[in-house]
C-alpha positions as CSV (number, residue, x, y, z in Angstrom):
1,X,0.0,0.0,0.0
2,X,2.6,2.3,0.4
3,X,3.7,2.5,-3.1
4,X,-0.3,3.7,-3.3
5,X,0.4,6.3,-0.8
6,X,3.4,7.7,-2.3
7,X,1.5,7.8,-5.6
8,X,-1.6,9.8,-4.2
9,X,0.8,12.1,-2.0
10,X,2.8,13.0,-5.2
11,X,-0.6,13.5,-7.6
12,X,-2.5,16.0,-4.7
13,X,-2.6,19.1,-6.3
14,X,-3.4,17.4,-9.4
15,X,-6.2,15.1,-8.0
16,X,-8.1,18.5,-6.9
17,X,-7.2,20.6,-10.1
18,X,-9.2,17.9,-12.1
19,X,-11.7,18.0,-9.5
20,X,-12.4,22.0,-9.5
21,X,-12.6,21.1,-13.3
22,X,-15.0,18.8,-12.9
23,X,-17.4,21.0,-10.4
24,X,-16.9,24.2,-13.2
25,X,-19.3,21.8,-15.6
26,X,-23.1,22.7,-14.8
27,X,-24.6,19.4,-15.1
28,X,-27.9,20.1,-13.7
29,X,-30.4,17.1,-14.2
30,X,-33.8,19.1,-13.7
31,X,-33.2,22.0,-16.1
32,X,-33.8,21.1,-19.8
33,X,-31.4,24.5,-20.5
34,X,-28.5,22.1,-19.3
35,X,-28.6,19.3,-21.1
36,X,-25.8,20.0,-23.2
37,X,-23.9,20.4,-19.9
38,X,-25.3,17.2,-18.4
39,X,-23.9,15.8,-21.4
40,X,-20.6,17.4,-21.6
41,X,-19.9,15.7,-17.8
42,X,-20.8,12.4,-19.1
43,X,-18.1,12.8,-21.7
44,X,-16.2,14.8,-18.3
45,X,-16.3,11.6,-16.8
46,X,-15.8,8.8,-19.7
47,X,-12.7,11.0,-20.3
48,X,-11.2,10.6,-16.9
49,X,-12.0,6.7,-16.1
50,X,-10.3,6.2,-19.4
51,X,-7.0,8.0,-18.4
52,X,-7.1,6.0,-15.0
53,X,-7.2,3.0,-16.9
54,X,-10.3,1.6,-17.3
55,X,-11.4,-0.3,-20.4
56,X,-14.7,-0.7,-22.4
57,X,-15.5,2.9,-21.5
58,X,-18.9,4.0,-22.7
59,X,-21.7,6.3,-22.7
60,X,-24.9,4.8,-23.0
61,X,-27.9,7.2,-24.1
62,X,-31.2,6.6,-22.4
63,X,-34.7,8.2,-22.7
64,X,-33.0,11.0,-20.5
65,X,-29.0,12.1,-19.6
66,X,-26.3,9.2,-20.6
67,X,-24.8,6.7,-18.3
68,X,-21.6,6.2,-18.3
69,X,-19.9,3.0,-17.7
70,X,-15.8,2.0,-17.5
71,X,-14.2,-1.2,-16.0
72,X,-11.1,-3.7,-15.2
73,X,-11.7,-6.8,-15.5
74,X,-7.6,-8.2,-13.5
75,X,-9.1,-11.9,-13.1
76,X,-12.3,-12.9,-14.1
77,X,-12.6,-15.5,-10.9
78,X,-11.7,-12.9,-8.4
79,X,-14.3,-10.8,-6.9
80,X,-16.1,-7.8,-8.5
81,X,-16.8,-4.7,-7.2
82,X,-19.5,-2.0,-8.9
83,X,-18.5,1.6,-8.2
84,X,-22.1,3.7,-8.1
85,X,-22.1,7.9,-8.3
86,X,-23.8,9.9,-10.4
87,X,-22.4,13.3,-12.0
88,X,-25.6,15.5,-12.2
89,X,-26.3,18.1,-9.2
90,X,-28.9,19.6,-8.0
91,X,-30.5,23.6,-9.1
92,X,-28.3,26.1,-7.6
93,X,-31.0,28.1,-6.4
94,X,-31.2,30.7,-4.5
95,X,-28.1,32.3,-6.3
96,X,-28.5,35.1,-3.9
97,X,-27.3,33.5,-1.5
98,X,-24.0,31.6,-2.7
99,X,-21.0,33.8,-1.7
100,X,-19.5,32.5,-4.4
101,X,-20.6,31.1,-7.9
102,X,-22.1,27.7,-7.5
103,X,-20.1,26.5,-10.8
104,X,-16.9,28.6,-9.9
105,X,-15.0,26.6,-7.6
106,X,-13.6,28.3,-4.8
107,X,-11.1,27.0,-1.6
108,X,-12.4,28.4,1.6
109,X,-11.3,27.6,5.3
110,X,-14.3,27.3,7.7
111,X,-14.1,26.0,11.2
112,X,-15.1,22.8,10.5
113,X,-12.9,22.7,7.2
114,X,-9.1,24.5,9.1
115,X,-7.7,22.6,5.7
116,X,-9.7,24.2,3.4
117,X,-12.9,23.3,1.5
118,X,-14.0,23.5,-1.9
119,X,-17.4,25.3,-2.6
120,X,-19.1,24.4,-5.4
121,X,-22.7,23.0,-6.3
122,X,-21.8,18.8,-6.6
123,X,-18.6,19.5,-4.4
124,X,-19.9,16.7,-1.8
125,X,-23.2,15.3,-3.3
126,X,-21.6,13.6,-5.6
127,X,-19.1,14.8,-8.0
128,X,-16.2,15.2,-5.2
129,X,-17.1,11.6,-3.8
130,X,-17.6,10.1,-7.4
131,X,-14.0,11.2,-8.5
132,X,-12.7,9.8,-4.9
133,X,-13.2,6.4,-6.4
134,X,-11.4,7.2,-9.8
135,X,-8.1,8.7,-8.6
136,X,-7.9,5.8,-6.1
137,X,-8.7,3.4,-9.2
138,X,-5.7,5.6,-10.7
139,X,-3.5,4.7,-8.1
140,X,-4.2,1.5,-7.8
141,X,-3.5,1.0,-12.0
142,X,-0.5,3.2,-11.8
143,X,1.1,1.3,-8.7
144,X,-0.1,-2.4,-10.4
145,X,-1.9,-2.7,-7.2
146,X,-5.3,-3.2,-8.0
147,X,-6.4,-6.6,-6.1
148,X,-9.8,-7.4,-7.7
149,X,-12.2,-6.3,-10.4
150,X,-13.6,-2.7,-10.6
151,X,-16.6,-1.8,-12.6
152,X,-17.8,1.9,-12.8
153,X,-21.7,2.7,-13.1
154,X,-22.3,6.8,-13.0
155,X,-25.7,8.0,-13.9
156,X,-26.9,11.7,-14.8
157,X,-30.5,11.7,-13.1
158,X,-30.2,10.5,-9.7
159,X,-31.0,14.3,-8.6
160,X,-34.5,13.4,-10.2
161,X,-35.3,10.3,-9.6
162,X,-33.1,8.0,-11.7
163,X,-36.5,7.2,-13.9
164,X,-34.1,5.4,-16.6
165,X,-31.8,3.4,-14.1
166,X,-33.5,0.5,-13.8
167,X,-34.4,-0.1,-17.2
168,X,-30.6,0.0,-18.3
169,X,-29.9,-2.4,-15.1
170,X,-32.5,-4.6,-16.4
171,X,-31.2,-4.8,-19.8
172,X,-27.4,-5.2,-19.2
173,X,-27.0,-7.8,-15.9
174,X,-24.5,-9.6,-17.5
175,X,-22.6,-6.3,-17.7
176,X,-23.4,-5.0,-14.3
177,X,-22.4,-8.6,-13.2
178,X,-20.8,-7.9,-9.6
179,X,-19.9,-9.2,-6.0
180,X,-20.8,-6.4,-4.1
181,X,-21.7,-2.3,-4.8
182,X,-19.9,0.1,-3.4
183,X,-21.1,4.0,-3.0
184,X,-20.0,6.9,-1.5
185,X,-23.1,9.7,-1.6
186,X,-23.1,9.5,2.2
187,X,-21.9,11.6,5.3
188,X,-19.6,10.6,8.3
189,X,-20.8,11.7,11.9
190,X,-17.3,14.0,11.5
191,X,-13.5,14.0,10.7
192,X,-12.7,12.7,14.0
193,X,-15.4,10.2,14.6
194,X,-15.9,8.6,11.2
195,X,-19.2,6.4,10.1
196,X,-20.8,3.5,8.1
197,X,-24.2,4.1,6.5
198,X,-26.4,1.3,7.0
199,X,-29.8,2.5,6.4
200,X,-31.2,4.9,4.0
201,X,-35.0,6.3,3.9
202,X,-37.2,6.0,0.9
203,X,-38.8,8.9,-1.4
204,X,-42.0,10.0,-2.5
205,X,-42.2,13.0,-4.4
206,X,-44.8,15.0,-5.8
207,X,-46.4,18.4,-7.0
208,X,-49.9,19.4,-6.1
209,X,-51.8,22.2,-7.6
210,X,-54.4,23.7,-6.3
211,X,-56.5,25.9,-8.7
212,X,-59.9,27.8,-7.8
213,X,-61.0,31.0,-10.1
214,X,-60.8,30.9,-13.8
215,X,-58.7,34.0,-13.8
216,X,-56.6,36.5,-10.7
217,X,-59.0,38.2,-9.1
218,X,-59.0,42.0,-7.5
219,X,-58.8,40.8,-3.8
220,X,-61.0,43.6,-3.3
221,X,-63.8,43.4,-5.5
222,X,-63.7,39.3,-4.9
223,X,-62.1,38.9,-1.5
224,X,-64.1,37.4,1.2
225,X,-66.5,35.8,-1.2
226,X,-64.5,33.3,-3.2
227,X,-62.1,31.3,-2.2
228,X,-58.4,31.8,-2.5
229,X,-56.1,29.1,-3.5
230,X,-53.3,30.2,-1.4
231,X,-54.8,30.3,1.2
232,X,-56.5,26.9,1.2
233,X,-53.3,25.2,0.0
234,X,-51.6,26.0,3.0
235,X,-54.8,25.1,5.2
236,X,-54.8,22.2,3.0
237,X,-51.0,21.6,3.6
238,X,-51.2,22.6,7.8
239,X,-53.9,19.7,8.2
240,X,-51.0,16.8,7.1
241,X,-49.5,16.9,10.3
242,X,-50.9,17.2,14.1
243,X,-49.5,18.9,17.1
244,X,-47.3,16.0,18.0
245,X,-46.0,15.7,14.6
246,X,-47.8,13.1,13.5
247,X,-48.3,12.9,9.8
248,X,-52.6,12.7,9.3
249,X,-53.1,10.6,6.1
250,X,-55.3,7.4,6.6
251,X,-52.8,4.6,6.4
252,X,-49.5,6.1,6.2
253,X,-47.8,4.4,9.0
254,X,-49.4,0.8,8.7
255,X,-46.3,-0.6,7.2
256,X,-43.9,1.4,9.4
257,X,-41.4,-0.9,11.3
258,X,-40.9,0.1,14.7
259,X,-37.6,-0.9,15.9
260,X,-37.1,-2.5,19.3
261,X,-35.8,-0.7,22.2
262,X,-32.4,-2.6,22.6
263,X,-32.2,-0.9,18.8
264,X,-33.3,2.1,19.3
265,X,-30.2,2.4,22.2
266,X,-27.7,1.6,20.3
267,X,-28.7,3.7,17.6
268,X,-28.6,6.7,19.6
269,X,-25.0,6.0,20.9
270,X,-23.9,8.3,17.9
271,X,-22.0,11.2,19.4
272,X,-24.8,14.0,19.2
273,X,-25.2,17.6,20.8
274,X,-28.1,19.2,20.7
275,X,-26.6,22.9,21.5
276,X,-24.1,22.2,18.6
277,X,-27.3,21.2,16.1
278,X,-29.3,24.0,16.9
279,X,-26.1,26.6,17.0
280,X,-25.0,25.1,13.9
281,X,-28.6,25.6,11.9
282,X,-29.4,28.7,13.4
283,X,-32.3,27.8,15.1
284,X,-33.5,28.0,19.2
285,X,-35.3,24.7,19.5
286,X,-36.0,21.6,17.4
287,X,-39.1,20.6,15.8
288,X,-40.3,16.8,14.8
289,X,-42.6,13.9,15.8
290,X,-43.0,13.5,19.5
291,X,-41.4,10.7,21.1
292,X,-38.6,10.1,19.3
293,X,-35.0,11.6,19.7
294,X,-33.6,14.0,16.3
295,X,-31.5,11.0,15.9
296,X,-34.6,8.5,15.5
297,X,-36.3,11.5,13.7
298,X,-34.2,11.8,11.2
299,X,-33.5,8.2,10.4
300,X,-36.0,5.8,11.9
301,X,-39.0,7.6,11.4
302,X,-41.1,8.9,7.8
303,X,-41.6,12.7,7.1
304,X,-43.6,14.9,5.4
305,X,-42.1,18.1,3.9
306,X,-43.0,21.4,1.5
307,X,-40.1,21.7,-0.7
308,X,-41.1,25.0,-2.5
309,X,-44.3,26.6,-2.7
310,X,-45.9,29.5,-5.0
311,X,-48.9,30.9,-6.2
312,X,-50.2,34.9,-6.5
313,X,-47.9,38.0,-7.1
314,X,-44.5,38.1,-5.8
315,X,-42.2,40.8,-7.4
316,X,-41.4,44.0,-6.4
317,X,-44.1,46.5,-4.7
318,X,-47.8,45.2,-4.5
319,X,-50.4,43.9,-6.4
320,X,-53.6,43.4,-4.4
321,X,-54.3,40.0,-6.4
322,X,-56.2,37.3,-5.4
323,X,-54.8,34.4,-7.3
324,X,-56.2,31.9,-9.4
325,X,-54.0,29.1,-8.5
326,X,-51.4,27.9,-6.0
327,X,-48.6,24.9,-6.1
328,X,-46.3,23.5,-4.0
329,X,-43.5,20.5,-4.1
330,X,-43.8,18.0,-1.3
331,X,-41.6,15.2,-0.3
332,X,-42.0,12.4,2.0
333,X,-39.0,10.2,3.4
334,X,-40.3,6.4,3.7
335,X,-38.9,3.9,6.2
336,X,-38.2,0.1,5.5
337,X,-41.5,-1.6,4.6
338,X,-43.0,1.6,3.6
339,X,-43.5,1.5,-0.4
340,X,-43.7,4.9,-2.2
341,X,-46.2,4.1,-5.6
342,X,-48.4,2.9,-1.9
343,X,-47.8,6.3,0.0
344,X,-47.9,8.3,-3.0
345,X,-51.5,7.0,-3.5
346,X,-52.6,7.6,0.3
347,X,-51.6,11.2,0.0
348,X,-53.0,11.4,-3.6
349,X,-56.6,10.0,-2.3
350,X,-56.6,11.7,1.3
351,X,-55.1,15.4,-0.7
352,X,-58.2,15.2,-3.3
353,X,-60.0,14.4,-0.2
354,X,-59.9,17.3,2.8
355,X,-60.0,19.7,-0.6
356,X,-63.4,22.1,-0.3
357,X,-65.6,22.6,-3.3
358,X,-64.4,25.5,-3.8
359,X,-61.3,24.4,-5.6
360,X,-60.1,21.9,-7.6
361,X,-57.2,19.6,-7.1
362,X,-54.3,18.0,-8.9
363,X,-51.6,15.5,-7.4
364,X,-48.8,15.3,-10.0
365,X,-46.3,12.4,-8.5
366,X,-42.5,13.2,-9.8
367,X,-40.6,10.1,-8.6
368,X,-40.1,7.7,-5.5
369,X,-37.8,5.1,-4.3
370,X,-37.6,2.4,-1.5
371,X,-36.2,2.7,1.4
372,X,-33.0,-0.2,2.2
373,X,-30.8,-1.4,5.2
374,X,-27.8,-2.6,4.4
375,X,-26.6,-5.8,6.8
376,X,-23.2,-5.5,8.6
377,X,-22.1,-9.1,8.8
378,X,-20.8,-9.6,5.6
379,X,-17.0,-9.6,4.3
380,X,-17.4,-6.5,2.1
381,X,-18.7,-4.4,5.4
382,X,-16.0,-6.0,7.6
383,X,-13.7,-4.6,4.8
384,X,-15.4,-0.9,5.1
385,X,-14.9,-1.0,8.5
386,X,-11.1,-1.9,8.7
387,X,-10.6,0.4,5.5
388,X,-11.7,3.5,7.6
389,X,-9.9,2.4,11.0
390,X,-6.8,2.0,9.1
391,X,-6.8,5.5,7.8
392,X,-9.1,7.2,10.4
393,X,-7.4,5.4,13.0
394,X,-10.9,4.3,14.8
395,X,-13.3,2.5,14.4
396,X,-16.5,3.8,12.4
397,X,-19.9,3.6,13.7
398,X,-22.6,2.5,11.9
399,X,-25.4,4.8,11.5
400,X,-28.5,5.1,9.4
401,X,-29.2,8.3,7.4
402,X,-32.1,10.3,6.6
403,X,-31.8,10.5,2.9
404,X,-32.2,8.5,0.0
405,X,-30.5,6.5,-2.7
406,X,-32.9,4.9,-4.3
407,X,-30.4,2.8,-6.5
408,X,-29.7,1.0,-3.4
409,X,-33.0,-1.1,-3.1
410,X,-33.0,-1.1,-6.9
411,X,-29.8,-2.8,-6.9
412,X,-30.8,-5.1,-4.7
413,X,-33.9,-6.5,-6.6
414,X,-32.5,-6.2,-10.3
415,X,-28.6,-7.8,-9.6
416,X,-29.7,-9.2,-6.3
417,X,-26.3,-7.8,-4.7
418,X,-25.6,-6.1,-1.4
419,X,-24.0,-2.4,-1.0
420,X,-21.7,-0.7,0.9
421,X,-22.4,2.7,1.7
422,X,-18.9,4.4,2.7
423,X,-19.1,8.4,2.0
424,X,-16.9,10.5,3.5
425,X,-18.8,14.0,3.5
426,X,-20.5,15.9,6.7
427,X,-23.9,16.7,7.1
428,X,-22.7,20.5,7.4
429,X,-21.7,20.0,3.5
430,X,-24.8,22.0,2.9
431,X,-25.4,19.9,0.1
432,X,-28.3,20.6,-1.6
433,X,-28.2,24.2,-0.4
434,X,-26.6,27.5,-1.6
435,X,-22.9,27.4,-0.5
436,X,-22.3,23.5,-0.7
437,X,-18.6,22.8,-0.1
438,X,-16.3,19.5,0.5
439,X,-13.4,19.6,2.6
440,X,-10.1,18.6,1.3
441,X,-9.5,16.5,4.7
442,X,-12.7,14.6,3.5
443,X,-11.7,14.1,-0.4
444,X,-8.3,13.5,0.0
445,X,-9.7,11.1,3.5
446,X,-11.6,9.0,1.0
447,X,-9.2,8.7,-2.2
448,X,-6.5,7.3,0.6
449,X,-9.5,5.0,2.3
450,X,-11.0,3.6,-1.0
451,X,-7.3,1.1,-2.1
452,X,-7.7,-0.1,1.5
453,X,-11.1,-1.2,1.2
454,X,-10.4,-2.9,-2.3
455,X,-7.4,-4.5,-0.8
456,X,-9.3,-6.1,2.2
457,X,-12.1,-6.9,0.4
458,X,-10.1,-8.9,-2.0
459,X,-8.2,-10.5,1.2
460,X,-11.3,-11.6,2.7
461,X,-12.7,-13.5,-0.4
462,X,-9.7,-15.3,-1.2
């Protein structure tokens, strides 16, 4: 390994030059205006696995953004591992708020960063921790040290959904063909106290639209008489949860799993500080589903959120409007046994439901995916875990995250293989945020981890 080491130590500034490259590419999946950029990072990406050394690098077209997939095939009967990321990033929005430009990559210290971070839309979620796993591929080819097979899968639509995923896993098993999955678009607890993922929530996602008048309406002249669609969408929206935080749709926890308390215990044995969670988010108090610790609440337990809403006049000054129509995103995080075309159909039927006569309702469902546990008594975990002690020099703990990779389950049912989740970014990364950054500690932390992991891995299944 320490030829690997001497070759990662002596590439540095070049492994983050590529990388700041790599983040200046706009490759957001939602916008139609970037598909040429979505695009141009597949090719971004084709280019580099193929200067690591990968072979049969290709970029397969689907009904959306291209797929790209690279591998090394050392020995056909030693074990196989399937590198997941996916190069698309979510909307930069609010640019107001970005100190810097989200696709102008910029090194900033911050206290949690004393090394220096790199701020960038994709920085952590996932373009950093996607190009972790092709430098240490790099390093393994250039020292001759790579111990097993490597296959490289990165998609450009997991920021929506992943809708043409499964269809190309479907079609090309015998490509995909693997031992185990390994993916890092996950968090550690923090740079001294590193973690496994070994849960993930599922997703449903949807749009509702609320629509009352056949035209705006002077709130004047109308107001007080008609109803207004703003109004009764947040009514509408207010009447989901209760005062304990209990989400109100008929149905929706029947096929929650509620762990036992011997789980629940150990589960909350991940370092956590209150003070430092509200200081950090600039809040004075929590808010969630009484009961249950932020730790269970963010993990253990399914949600119900308003990702953006609109409706009526909102530029400059004031227009005395009373509007036509109202909208508003919502997303639900799903536990295990919780399945999302099942939960999207609950809120659908309950929505159309509590709405008053007065307006008419649409549900427009975007995408879902299930939620997946991943079990930590198998070789290629025991390898994550002594991968990260070597380098972190501790143990990790395993935790279970609040977000979602829907590939995960998918995996599971279409190449019937387990994954191992080993990301290395924080939960500070403000990923999906304005201002998203990646410590160099973390990338750096991960491209060193990543050989270890391979090496033990192929140690164990000998």
């Amino acid at each position: 390994m320490q030829t690997v080491l001497n070759y990662l130590k002596e590439n540095k500034q070049r492994q983050l030059d590529e990388l700041v490259e790599f983040l200046r590419i706009p490759s957001v999946s939602a916008d139609p205006k970037h598909a040429a950029d979505v695009r141009k990072t597949a090719g971004f990406v084709a280019s580099a696995l193929t200067k690591a050394g990968a072979d049969n690098v290709r970029i397969h077209d689907t009904k959306g953004h291209p797929i790209v997939y690279g591998e090394k095939i050392v020995d056909p009967k030693k074990p196989t591992v399937l590198v997941y990321g996916h190069y698309d990033v979510q909307p930069p929005d609010p640019l107001n708020l970005w100190t810097s430009g989200p696709f102008e990559p910029v090194i900033k210290k911050t206290d949690l960063h004393p090394d220096g971070a790199v701020f960038a839309r994709g920085s952590c979620d996932d373009k950093g921790q996607v190009y972790m796993h092709i430098k240490a591929f790099e390093a393994m080819m250039a020292t001759d040290s790579l111990p097993c097979n490597i296959k490289f899968l990165v998609e450009g639509e997991e920021e929506v959904g992943s809708s043409n995923l499964e269809d190309f896993c479907r079609a090309n098993k015998d490509l995909l063909a693997c031992s185990v999955i390994l993916i890092s678009d996950t968090s550690i607890i923090a740079n001294n106290c590193p973690s496994l993922t070994v849960g993930l929530r599922g997703l449903s996602y949807l749009e509702v639209e609320v629509v009352g008048p056949n035209r705006d309406l002077h709130s004047g002249v109308y107001g007080g008489a008609v109803g207004n669609p703003v109004n009764i969408l947040c009514e509408m929206i207010a009447s989901l949860k209760d005062k304990k935080g209990k989400i109100t749709i008929p149905g929706f926890y029947d096929d929650v799993v509620r762990l036992k308390p011997a789980e629940r215990k150990d589960l909350n044995k991940a370092p956590f500080k209150i003070k430092e969670y509200t200081k950090d988010l600039g809040i004075k108090e929590t808010r969630g589903e009484d009961g249950f610790t932020v730790i269970e609440q963010t993990s253990i337990r399914p949600t119900l959120d308003v990702n953006g809403i609109w409706g009526g006049y909102i530029g400059e000054g004031a227009k005395t409007v009373l509007p036509s129509k109202a909208s508003a995103k919502i997303s639900m995080r799903l536990v295990p046994n919780q399945q999302s075309d099942k939960i999207t159909k609950l809120f659908t039927k309950h929505f159309e439901k509590i709405a008053p006569k007065s307006v008419k309702v649409t549900v427009k469902p975007h995408h879902g995916g299930e939620a997946a546990v991943t079990p930590t008594d198998t070789p290629e975990y025991a390898a994550a875990m002594k991968a990260m002690k070597t380098t972190f020099g501790k143990n990790p703990i395993p935790v279970r995250s609040g977000g979602s990779i829907p590939i995960v389950a998918l995996f599971e049912k279409v190449l019937k293989v387990k994954t191992v989740l080993m990301g290395f970014g924080l939960d500070s990364d403000n990923i999906h945020s304005p201002n998203e950054h990646y410590g160099l500690f973390n990338y750096y932390k991960g491209i060193e981890t990543i050989p270890y992991f391979f090496r033990y891995y192929a140690d164990a299944k000998k």
